[in-house]
C-alpha positions in Angstrom: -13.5 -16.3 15.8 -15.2 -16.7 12.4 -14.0 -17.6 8.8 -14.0 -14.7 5.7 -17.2 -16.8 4.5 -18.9 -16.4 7.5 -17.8 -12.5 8.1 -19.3 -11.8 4.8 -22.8 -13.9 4.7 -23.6 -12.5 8.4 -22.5 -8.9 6.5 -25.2 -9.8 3.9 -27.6 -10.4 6.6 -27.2 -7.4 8.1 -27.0 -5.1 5.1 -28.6 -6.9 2.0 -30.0 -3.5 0.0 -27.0 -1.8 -0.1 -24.8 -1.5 -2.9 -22.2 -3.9 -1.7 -19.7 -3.0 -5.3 -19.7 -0.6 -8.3 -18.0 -0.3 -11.3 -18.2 2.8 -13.0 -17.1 1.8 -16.4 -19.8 -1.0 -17.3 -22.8 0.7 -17.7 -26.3 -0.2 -16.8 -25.0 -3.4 -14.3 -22.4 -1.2 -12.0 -24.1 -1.7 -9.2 -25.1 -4.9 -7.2 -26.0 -4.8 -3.8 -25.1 -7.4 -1.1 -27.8 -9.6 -1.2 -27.2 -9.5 -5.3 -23.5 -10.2 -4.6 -24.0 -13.4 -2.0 -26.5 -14.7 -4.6 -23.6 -14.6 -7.2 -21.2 -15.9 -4.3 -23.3 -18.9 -3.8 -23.8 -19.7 -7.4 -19.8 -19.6 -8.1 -19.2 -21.7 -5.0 -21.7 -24.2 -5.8 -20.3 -24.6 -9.2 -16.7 -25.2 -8.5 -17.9 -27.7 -5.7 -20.0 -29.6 -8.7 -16.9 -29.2 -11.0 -15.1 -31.6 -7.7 -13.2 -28.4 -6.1 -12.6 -28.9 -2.4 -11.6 -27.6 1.2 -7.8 -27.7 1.0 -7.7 -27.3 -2.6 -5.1 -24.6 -4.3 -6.4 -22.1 -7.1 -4.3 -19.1 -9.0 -6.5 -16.2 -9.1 -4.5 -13.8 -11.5 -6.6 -10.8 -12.3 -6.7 -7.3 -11.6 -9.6 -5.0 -9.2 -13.1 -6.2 -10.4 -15.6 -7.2 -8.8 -15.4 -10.8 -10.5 -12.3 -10.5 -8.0 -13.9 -10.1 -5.1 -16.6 -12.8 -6.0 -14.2 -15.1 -6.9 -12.2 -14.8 -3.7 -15.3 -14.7 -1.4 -16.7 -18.3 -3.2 -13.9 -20.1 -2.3 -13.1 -18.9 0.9 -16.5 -19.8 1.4 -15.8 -23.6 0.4 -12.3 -23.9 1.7 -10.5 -23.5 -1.3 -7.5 -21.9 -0.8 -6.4 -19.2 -3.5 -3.6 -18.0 -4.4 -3.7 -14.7 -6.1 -1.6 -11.9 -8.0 -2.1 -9.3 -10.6 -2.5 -9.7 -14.4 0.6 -7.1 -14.5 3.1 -9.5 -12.7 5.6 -10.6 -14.8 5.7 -14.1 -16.7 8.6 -15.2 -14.6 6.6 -14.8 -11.2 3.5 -16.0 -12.6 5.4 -19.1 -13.5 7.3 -19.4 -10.3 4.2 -19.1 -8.2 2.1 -21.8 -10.2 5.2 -24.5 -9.9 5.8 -23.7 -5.9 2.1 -23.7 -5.1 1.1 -26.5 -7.2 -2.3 -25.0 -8.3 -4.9 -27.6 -9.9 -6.6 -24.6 -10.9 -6.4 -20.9 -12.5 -9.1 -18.4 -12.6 -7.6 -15.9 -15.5 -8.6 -12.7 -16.1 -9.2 -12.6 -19.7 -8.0 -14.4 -22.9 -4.3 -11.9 -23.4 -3.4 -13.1 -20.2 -3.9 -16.2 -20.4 -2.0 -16.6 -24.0 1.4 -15.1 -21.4 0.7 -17.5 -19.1 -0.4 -20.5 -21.3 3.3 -22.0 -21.9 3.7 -21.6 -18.0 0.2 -23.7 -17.1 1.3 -26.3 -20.0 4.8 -26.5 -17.8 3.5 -26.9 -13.9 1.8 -30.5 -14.5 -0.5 -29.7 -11.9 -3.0 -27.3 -13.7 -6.0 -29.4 -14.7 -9.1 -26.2 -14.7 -9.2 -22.8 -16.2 -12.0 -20.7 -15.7 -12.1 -17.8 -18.0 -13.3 -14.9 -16.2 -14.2 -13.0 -19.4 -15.7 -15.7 -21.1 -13.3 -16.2 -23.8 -12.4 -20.0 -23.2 -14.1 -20.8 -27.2 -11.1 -19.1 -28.2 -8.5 -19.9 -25.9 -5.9 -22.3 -27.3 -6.6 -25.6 -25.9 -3.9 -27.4 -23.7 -3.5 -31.4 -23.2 -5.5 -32.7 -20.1 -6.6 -29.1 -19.2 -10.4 -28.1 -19.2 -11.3 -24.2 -20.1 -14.2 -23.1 -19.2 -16.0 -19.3 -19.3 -16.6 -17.9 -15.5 -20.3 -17.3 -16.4 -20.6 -21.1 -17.1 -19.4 -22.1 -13.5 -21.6 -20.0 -11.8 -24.5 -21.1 -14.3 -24.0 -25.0 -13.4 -23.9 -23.4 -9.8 -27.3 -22.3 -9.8 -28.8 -25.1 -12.1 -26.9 -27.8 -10.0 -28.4 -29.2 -6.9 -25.1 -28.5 -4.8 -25.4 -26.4 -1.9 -22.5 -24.6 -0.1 -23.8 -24.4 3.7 -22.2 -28.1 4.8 -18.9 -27.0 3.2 -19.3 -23.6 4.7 -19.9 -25.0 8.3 -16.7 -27.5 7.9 -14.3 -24.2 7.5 -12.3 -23.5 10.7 -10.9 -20.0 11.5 -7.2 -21.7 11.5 -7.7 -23.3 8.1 -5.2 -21.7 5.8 -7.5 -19.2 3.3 -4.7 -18.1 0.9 -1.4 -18.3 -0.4 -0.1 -14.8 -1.5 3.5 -14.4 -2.5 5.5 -11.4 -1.3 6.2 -8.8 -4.5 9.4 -8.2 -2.8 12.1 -6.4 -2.4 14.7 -8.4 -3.0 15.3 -12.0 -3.8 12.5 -14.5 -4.9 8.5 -14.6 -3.7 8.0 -16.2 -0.6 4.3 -17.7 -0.3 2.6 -16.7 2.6 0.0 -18.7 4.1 -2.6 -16.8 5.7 -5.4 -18.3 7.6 -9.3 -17.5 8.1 -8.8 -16.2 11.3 -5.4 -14.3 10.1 -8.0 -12.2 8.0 -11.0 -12.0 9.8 -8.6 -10.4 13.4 -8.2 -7.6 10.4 -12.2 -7.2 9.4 -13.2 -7.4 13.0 -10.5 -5.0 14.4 -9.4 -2.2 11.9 -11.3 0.6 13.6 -10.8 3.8 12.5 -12.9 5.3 15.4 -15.1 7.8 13.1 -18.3 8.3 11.5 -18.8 6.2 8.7 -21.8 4.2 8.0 -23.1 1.4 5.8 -23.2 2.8 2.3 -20.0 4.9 2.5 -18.0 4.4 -0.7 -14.5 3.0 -0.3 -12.9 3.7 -4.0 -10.7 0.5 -4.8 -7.5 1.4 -6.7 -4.9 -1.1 -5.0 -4.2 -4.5 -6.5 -6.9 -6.5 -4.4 -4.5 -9.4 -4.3 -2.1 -7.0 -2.3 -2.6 -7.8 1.7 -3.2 -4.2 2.3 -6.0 -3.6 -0.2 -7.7 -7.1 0.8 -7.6 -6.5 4.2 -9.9 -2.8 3.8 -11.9 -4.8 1.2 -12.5 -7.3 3.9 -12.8 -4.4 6.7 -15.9 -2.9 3.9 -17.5 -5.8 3.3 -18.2 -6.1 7.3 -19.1 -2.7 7.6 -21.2 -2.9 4.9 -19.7 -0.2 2.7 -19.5 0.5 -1.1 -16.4 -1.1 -3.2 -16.0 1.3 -5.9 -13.4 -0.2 -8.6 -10.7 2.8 -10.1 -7.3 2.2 -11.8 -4.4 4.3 -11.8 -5.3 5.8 -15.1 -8.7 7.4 -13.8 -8.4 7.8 -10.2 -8.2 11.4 -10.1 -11.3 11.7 -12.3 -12.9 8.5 -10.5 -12.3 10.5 -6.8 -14.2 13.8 -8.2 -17.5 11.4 -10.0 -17.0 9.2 -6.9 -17.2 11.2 -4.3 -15.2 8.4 -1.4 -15.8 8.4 1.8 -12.8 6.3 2.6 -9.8 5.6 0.3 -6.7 3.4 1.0 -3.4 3.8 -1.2 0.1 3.9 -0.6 1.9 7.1 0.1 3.5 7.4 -3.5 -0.6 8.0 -4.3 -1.2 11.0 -1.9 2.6 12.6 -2.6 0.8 12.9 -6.2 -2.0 14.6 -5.3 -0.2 17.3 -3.5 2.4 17.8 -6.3 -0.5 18.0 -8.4 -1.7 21.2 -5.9 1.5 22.7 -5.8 1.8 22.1 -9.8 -1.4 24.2 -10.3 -0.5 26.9 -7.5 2.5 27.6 -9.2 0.9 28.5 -12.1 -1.1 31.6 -10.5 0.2 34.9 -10.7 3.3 35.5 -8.1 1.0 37.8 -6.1 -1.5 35.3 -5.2 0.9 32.4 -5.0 2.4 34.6 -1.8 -0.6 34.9 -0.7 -1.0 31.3 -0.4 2.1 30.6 0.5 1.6 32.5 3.4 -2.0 31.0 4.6 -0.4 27.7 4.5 2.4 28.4 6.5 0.4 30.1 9.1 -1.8 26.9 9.3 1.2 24.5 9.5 2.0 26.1 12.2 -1.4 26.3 13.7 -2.1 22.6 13.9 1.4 22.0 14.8 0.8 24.0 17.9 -2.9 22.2 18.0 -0.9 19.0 18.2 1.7 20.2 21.2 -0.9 21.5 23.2 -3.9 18.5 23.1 -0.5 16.0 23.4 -0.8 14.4 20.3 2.9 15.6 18.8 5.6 13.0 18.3 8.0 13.0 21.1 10.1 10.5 22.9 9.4 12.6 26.2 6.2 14.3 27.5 6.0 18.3 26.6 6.4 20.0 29.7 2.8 21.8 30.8 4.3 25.2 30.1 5.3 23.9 26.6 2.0 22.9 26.0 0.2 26.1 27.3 2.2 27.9 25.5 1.2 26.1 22.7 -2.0 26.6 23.0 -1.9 30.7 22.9 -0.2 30.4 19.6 -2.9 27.9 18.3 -5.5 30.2 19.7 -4.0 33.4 18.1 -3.5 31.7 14.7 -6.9 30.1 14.6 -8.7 32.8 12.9 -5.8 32.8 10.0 -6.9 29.3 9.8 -10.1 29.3 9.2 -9.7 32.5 6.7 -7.5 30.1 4.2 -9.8 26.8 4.6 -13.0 29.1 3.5 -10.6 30.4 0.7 -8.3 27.9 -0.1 -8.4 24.3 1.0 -12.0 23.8 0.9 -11.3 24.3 -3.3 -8.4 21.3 -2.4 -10.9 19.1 -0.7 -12.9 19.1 -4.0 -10.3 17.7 -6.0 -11.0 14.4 -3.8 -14.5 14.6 -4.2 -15.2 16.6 -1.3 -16.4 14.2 1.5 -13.6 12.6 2.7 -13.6 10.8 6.1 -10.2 8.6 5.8 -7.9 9.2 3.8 -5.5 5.5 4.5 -2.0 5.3 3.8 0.0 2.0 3.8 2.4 -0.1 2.0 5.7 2.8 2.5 6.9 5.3 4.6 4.5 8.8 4.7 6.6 12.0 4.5 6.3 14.2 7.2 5.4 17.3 4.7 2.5 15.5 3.1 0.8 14.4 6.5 1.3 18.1 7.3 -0.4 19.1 4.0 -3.5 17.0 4.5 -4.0 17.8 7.8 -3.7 21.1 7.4 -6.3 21.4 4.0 -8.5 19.0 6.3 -8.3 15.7 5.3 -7.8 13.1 7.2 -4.7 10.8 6.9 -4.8 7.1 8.8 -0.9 6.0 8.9 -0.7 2.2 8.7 1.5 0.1 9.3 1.8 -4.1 8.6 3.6 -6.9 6.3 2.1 -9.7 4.2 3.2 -11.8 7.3 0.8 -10.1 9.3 -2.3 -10.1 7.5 -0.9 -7.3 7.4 -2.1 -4.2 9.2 0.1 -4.1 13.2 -0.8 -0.3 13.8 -3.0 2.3 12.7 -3.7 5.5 13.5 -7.8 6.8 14.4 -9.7 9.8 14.0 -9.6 10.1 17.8 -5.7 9.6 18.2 -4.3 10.8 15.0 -0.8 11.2 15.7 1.2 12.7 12.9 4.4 11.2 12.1 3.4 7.9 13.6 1.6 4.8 12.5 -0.8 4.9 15.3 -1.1 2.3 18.3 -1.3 -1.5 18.0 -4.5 -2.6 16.8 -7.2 -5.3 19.5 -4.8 -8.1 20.6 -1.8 -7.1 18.8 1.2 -6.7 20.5 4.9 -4.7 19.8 8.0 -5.2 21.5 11.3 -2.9 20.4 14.7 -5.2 20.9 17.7 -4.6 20.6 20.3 -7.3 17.9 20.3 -9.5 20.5 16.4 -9.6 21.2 16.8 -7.9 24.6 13.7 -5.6 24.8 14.2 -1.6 25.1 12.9 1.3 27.0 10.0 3.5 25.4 12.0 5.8 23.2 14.9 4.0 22.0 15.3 2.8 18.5 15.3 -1.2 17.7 13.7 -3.9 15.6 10.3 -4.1 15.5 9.2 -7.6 17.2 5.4 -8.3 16.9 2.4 -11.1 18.0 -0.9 -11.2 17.8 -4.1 -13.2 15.7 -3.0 -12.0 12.4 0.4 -13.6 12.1 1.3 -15.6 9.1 1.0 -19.6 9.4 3.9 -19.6 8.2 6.0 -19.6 4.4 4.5 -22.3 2.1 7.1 -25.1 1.6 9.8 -22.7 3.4 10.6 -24.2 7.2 13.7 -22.3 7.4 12.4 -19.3 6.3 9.2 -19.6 8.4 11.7 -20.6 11.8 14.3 -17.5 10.7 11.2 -14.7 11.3 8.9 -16.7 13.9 10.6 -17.7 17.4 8.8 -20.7 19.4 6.2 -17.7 21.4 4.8 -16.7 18.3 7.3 -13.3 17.8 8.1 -12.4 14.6 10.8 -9.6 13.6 9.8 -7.8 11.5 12.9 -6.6 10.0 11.8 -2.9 10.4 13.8 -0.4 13.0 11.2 2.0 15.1 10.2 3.5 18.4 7.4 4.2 20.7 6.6 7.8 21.3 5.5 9.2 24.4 1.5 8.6 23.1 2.1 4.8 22.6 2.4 5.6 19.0 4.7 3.7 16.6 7.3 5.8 14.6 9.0 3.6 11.8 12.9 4.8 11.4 13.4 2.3 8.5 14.5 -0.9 7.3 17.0 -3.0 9.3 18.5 -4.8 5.7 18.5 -1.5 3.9 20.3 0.6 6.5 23.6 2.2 4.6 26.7 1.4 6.9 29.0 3.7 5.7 33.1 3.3 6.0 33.0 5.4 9.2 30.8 3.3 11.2 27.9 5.0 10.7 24.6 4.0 10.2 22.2 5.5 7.5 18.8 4.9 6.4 17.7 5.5 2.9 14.6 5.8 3.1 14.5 8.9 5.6 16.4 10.6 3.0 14.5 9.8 -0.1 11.1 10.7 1.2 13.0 14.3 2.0 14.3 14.7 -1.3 11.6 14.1 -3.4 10.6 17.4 -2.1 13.1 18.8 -4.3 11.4 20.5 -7.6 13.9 18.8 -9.3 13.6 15.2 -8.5 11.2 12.8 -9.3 12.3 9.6 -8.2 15.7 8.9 -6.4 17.9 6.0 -4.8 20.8 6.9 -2.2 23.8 4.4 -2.3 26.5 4.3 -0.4 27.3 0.8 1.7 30.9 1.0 2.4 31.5 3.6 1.3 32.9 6.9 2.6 29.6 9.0 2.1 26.5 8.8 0.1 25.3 9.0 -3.3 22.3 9.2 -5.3 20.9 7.8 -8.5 18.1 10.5 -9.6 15.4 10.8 -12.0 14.8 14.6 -12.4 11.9 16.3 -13.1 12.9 16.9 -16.5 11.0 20.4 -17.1 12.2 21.7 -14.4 15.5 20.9 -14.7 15.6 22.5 -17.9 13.8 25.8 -16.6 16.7 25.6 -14.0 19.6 25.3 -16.4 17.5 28.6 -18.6 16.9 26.0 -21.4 13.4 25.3 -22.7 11.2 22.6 -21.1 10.9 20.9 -24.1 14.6 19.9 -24.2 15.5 16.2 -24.1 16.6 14.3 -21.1 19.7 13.1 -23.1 20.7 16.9 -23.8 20.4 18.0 -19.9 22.1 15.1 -18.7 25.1 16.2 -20.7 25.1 19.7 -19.5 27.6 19.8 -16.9 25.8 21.8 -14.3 22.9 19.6 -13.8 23.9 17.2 -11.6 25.5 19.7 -9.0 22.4 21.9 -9.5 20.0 18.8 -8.3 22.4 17.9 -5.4 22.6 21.4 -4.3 18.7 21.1 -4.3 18.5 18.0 -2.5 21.1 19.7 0.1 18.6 23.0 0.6 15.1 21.1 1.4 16.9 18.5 3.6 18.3 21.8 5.2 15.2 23.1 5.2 13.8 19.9 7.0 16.1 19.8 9.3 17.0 16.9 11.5 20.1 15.6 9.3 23.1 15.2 10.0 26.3 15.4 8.0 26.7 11.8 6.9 23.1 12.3 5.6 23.3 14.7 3.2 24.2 13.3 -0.6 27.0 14.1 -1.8 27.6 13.2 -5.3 24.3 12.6 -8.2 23.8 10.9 -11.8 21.0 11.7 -13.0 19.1 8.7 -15.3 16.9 9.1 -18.7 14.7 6.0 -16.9 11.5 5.7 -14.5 11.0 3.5 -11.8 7.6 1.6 -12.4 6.5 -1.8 -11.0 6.2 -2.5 -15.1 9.9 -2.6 -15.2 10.2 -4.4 -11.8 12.1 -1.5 -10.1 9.1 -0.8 -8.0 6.7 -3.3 -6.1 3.3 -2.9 -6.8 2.9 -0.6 -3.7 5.7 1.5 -5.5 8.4 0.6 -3.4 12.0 0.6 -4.4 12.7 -2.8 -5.3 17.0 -2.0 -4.5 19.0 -5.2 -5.3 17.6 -4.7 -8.9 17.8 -1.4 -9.1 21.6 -1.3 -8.2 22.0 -4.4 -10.3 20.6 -2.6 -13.3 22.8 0.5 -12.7 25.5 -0.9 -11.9 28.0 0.9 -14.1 26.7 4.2 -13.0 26.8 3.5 -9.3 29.7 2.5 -9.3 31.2 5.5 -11.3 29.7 8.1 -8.7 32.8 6.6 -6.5 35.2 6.7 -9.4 36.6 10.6 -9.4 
């Protein structure tokens, strides 16, 4: 077992001339390589230890993806320090919350705007006594009473000018010291802090395989906050592999994927269904002829791998395929193979480009992955890695490999992980039957910081933990997630409905952009929708430039979008009648993780949502 200070410096050892992190938008020093990065690693380290930082020690590290980030996370984890870290984009009220429950003496800040929305918060924890300025703006920074300020570059200076070394400190870590404190986004109700230790995150470095090609070098584009579990544990999983961090944001990473040119990149599923609307946006905009055409290719090939899939066993199932099935199968694979390969010479290799053409893993976490848009990447030949994990597991449980990449699935338990499927009373079921997920391994949470009863409601005394998620095992030892135990719809009939099946469905819809279904207690479900605006109004024979307020007021709208939902679940298939929505209001609002609707891995965040709406949910149930 080894700490994240040790995982990396052996990394430097093994792979000092290559580029260890790039920036593409600061010029002439984007690139340093991993003996350049260790140096500045060191120097930082050093510094804080002369400035009297220690092993045990608690630091806020609020900034966004840069590769300050990364340096600043690797120096104390290579001292001890714990950090605690969230994005410059949080609001003021969690910022705040998670500097009085930690109890920081310290706060690396990103730059000088956020620290002037955070300033009355440090000035009201009493524990904050350091700020390091990580853009070197502390000479104008307001000063605070009994705080120092000081400019990043001026820490790692004293580092490299001082005559303390970091190699005692870094021999003293052990793999179950705690290494960070990060604080759950959320749902619902208020961040929990979960402590994480050195050997939490290193289980992840040392045993996310995805079971391919790549090499030292390969570029891993960073878009994710790299506070987020997810994102720091593939930063982690590059830095041992030796690959490329290459730093994008959400404004260029389309452009950032072409001039990039990833081999690997990691984002949530929200990330990928917007690079296949932004396929079919273009495709509809060819003449009807050729968008036939193309229609066609793709449905061929859809079927084509889904018959590849039956017949090499790798099709989601809760019983084997019978060997007729699966020969079977294979003729109708074999006879549509040459379709295939017509459309990915004319078509999808053209796709492929638009993520810079040389792909090896494409990695989806953080939310559920519609069944359509897995299709779609397999089929234009890029490779999807379903995932699967919580903050309270370091986080990643499952994930699926180049060489078992089961669609529909988040791939098998990663080394020493184990899942059990119970039942409410924690009785364990048979392969194939639906439960709570219940899991144990290395990479399970120390527990919640200051929380006992939290920590004691999710861990039982042999190290389980319940997830709070509902899934199965397939027939392949795959995991299929169902949904969410505490956002299940129980409907007046008894019935049990999960949300999130629907919602992925419906965003196929043309007409829908972002939607909620409602319903608890209630006789059947409803929906609060965000249409697509222009085509809503191209669907009502009004101009695409009409306002959202005027279509909301037309009276056909809302039954046009539920009648649209209704068709592609239809279309789908697998729904049954207590599924389908029933009733729509349509909302001149978007969900964003600015307006704390969404999480920052653009999940629903429901109790607000329906606390916000209120008025309009409730008047779905009113006629």
């Amino acid at each position: 077992m080894r700490t994240v200070g040790t995982m990396f410096f052996d990394s430097v050892a093994a792979h000092g001339d290559v580029v260890a992190v790039r920036n593409p938008r600061v010029g002439d020093n984007a690139d340093l390589t991993y003996d350049q990065l260790a140096e500045k690693v060191r120097a930082l380290a050093a510094g804080l230890l002369t400035l009297g930082f220690r092993k045990g020690n608690k630091v806020a590290l609020f900034s966004d993806n840069h590769p300050l980030w990364i340096q600043s996370d690797l120096a104390m984890q290579s001292i001890g320090v714990i950090d605690v870290p969230r994005g410059s984009d949080s609001s003021i009220l969690e910022l705040d919350y998670i500097l009085r429950h930690s109890e920081c003496g310290a706060v690396f800040v990103q730059d000088q705007k956020l620290y002037d929305k955070i300033r009355p918060a440090i000035a009201a924890s009493g524990d904050v006594r350091n700020i390091v300025m990580m853009d070197d703006s502390s000479a104008s920074c307001s000063s605070l009473p009994n705080v120092s300020i000081q400019d990043f570059s001026t820490v790692e200076q004293l580092g490299r000018t001082g005559i303390v070394g970091i190699d005692i400190p870094l021999e003293t870590i052990q793999p179950q010291d705690p290494a960070t404190i990060i604080y759950t986004s959320g749902t619902t109700g208020q961040p929990k802090g979960v402590m994480l230790t050195h050997v939490n995150l290193t289980h992840q470095s040392d045993n996310i395989d995805f079971g391919g090609d790549t090499a030292p070098g390969d570029i891993l584009q960073v878009l994710l906050p790299s506070w987020h579990a997810y994102e720091r544990a593939v930063e982690y999983v590059a830095l041992r592999n030796g690959w490329t961090l290459a730093y994008s944001d959400k404004r260029s990473f389309r452009d950032d994927m072409i001039s990039l040119r990833p081999h690997i990149i990691p984002c949530v599923p929200r990330v990928w269904e917007m690079v296949y609307d932004g396929v079919q946006d273009k495709l509809k905009r060819e003449p009807e002829k050729k968008q036939r055409v193309a229609r066609g290719l793709l449905s061929a090939s859809q079927m084509y791998v889904r018959m590849l899939r039956i017949a090499e066993g790798r099709d989601l199932r809760r019983k084997p395929a019978s060997r007729s099935t699966r020969i079977l199968a294979r003729m109708a694979a074999w006879n549509l193979q040459p379709i295939h390969r017509i459309a990915d010479k004319k078509i999808y290799g053209h796709i492929r480009k638009i993520t810079g053409g040389r792909v090896k893993a494409a990695v989806s976490g953080g939310g559920s992955l519609a069944p359509y848009i897995d299709d779609f990447f397999e089929v234009i030949g890029v490779r999807i890695l379903n995932g699967y994990g919580l903050t309270e597991t370091s986080p990643v449980l499952s994930l699926r490999q180049f060489s078992h990449n089961v669609r529909g699935s988040v791939g098998q338990p990663i080394a020493k992980t184990e899942i059990s499927i119970r039942d409410e009373d924690g009785e364990s079921l048979p392969q194939g039957s639906t439960g709570v997920i219940w899991v144990r391994g290395p990479q399970i949470m120390l527990g919640y910081y200051k929380n006992p009863e939290g920590t004691k409601s999710l861990l039982d005394a042999e190290g389980w933990l319940n997830t709070g998620d509902l899934g199965w095992i397939a027939t392949t030892g795959d995991l299929v997630i169902s949904g969410r135990a505490k956002d299940t719809i129980v409907l007046s009939s008894g019935e049990n409905v999960e949300p999130d099946n629907i919602e992925v469905v419906a965003r196929r819809s043309a007409l829908v952009s972002q939607i909620i279904v409602i319903g608890q207690d209630k006789k059947n479900l409803a929906a609060l929708v965000i249409p697509h605006w222009p085509a809503l109004a191209t669907a009502l024979g009004t101009s695409p430039e009409t306002p959202p307020g005027s279509l909301i007021k037309d009276p056909r709208a809302a039954r046009i979008v539920r009648e649209d939902i209704s068709d592609v679940m239809n279309q789908n298939g697998g729904f049954k009648s207590c599924e389908f929505v029933h009733r729509v209001a349509l909302l001149d609002y978007v969900f964003s993780d600015e307006n704390e609707t969404l999480t920052q891995t653009m999940k629903l965040r429901r109790r607000v949502i329906l606390e916000k709406f209120a008025v309009e949910a409730a008047a779905l149930y009113q006629t």
